[in-house]
C-alpha positions in Angstrom: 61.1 -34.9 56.5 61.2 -34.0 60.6 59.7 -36.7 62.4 56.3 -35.9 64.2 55.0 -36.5 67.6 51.0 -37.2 68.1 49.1 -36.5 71.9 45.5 -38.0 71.8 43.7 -36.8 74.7 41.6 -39.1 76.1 39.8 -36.6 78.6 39.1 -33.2 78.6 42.4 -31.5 80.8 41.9 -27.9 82.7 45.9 -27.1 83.7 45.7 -23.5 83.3 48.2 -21.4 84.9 49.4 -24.8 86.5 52.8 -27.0 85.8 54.0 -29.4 83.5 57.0 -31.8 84.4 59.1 -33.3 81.9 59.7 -37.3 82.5 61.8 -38.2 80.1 64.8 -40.5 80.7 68.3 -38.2 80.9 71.1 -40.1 82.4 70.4 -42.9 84.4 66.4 -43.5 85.2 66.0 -40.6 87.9 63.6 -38.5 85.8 61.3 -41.0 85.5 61.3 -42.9 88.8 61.3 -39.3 90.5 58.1 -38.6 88.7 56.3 -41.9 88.4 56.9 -41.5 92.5 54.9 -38.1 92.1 52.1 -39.6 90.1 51.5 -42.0 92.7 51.5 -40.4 95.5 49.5 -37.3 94.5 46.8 -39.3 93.0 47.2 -38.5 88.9 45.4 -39.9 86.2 46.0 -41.2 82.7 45.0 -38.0 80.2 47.0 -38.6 77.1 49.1 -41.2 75.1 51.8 -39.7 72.9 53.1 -41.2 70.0 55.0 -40.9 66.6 56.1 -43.0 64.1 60.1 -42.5 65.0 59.6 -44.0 68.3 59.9 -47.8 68.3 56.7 -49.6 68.4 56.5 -51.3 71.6 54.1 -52.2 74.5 54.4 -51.7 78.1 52.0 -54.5 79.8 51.3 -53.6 83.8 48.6 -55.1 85.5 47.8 -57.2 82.2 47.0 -54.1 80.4 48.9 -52.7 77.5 50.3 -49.4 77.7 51.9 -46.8 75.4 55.7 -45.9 76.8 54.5 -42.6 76.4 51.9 -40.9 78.4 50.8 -37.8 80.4 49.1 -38.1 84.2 47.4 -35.2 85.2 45.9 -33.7 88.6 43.8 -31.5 88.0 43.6 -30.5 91.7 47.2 -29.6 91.7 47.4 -28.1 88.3 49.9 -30.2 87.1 50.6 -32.2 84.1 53.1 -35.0 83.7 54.8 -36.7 80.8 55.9 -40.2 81.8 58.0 -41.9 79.3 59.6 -45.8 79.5 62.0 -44.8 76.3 65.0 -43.0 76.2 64.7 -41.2 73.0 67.3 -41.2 70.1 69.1 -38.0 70.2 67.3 -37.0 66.5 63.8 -36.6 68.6 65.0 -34.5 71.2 64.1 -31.3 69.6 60.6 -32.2 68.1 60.1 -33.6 71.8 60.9 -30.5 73.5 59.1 -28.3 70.9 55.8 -30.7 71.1 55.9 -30.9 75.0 56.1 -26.7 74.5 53.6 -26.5 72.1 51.1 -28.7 74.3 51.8 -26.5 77.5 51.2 -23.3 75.4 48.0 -25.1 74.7 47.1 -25.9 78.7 48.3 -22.1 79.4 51.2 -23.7 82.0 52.7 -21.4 83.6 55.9 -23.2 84.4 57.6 -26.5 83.0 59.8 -28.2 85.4 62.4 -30.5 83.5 65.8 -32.3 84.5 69.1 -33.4 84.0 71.2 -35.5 85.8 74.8 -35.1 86.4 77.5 -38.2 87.1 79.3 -37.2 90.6 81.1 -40.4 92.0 82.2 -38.4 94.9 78.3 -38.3 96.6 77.6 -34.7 95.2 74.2 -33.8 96.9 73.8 -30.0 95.5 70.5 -29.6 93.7 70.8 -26.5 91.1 68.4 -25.2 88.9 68.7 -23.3 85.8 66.0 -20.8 84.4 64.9 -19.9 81.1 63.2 -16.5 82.1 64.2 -13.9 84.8 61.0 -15.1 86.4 62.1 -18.8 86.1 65.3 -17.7 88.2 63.5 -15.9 90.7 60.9 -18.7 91.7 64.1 -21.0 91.6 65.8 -18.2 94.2 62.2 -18.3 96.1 62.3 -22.2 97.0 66.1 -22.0 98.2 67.6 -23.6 95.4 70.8 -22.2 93.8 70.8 -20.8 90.2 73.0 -22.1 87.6 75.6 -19.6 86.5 77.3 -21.1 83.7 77.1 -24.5 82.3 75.5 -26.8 79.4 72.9 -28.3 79.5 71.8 -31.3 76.8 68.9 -33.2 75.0 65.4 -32.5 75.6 66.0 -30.3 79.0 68.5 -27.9 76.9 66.2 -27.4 73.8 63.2 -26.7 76.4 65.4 -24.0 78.3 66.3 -22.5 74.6 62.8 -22.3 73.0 61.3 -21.2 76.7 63.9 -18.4 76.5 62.5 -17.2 73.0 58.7 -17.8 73.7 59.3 -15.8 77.4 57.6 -19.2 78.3 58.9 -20.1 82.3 61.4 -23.1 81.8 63.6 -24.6 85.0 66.1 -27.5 84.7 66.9 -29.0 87.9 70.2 -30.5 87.7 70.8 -33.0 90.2 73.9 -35.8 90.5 73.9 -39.1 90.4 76.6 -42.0 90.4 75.4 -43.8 87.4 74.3 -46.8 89.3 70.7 -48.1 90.0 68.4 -48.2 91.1 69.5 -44.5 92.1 67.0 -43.7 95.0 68.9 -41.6 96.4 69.0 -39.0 93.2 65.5 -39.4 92.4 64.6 -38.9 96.2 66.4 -35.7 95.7 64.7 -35.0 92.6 61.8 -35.4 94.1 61.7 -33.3 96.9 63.5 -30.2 94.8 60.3 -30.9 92.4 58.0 -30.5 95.5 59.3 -26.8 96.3 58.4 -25.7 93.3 54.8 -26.8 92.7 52.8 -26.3 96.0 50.7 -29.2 97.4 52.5 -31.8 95.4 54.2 -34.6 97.5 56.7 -37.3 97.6 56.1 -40.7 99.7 60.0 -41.3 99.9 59.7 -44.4 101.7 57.4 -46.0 98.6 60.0 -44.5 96.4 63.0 -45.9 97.7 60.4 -49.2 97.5 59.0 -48.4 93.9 62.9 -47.1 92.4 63.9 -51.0 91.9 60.4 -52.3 90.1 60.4 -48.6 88.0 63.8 -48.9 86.8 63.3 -53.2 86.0 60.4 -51.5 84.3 62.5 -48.8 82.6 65.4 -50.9 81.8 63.2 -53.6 80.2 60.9 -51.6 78.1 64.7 -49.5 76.7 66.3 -53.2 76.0 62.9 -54.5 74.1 63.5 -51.4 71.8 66.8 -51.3 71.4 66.7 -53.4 68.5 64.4 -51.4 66.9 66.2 -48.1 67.7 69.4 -49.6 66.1 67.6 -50.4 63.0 65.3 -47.2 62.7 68.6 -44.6 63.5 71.5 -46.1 61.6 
């Protein structure tokens, strides 16, 4: 039986013909710090918990309020949806999270779904390429001066999102960016950032609160991953 993923709205969302940004953890904690930095500087707002019963069951307390790992921000001003996540999901759920994420934006009639992967570069790599599910994906990638992705591979939730995109003509772009595998990476998730902003008009990075807000988001990251762990290793084996 293929796990399943739940989204309870808790507000009515209007993202029509707007973006949705995949914030799931790839390699390292650039994803999410990137687009936690977004959410708050761009004033977003809670709209959805997601859930399922393959991801561990666990809490994320801020401010003395419990939280699901999971959510989605949205600003409706901007048109754009988020989906923040703490956990760095078992390789098993990366398809039914890419389809569900898909399925939801089909939902929102999004126009375009911005995802990421990072890549490890010890040598200070700074090139920020983006791959393209559609011809118009590659175009709008062309259009904010970023280069397209020629040949490569792509894994996880980002590659399964480019894949389905392709057959459902929905607009899908990976950003690839490189990091060196340390944190807190700033410096990657500054440039993820920023690439993010040329493609969704009147969003904004603050990158000084970033480079401020990388160190408590990735304590954050890297505690709510270790509290689970234990119950990752004894739901997968």
């Amino acid at each position: 039986m293929s796990p399943k993923i739940k989204i309870t709205e808790l507000k009515n969302i209007n993202l029509e013909n707007g973006y949705l940004i995949d914030g799931f953890p790839s390699i390292g904690f650039s994803s999410t710090i990137a687009t936690e930095s977004m959410i708050h500087t761009s004033q977003f707002e809670i709209a959805a918990v997601v859930d399922s019963e393959s991801f561990p069951p666990i809490s994320v307390v801020k401010d003395g309020k419990p939280n699901f790992p999971t959510r989605i921000f949205v600003n409706e001003d901007l048109k754009v949806g988020v989906f923040l996540s703490y956990l760095t999901l078992d390789n098993s759920l990366h398809r039914v999270t890419a389809k569900t994420m898909l399925s939801w934006a089909k939902k929102q009639k999004i126009k375009l779904i911005i995802s990421s992967v990072a890549i490890k570069s010890p040598d200070g790599n700074e090139e920020v390429i983006g791959a393209g599910s559609t011809e118009s994906a590659r175009i709008t990638i062309k259009n904010a001066g970023l280069k397209v992705l020629d040949h490569g591979t792509i894994p996880g939730i980002p590659g399964m999102l480019l894949n389905e995109g392709s057959i459902s003509e929905q607009d899908v772009i990976v950003i690839i960016f490189y990091t060196d595998g340390k944190g807190p990476d700033f410096k990657s998730s500054a440039q993820l950032c920023l690439a993010m902003t040329k493609l969704i008009p009147g969003a904004a990075c603050d990158i000084p609160s970033l480079e401020k807000e990388a160190e408590k988001a990735e304590i954050m990251i890297k505690s709510t991953d270790e509290g689970s762990k234990p119950l990752k290793d004894s739901m997968y084996r």
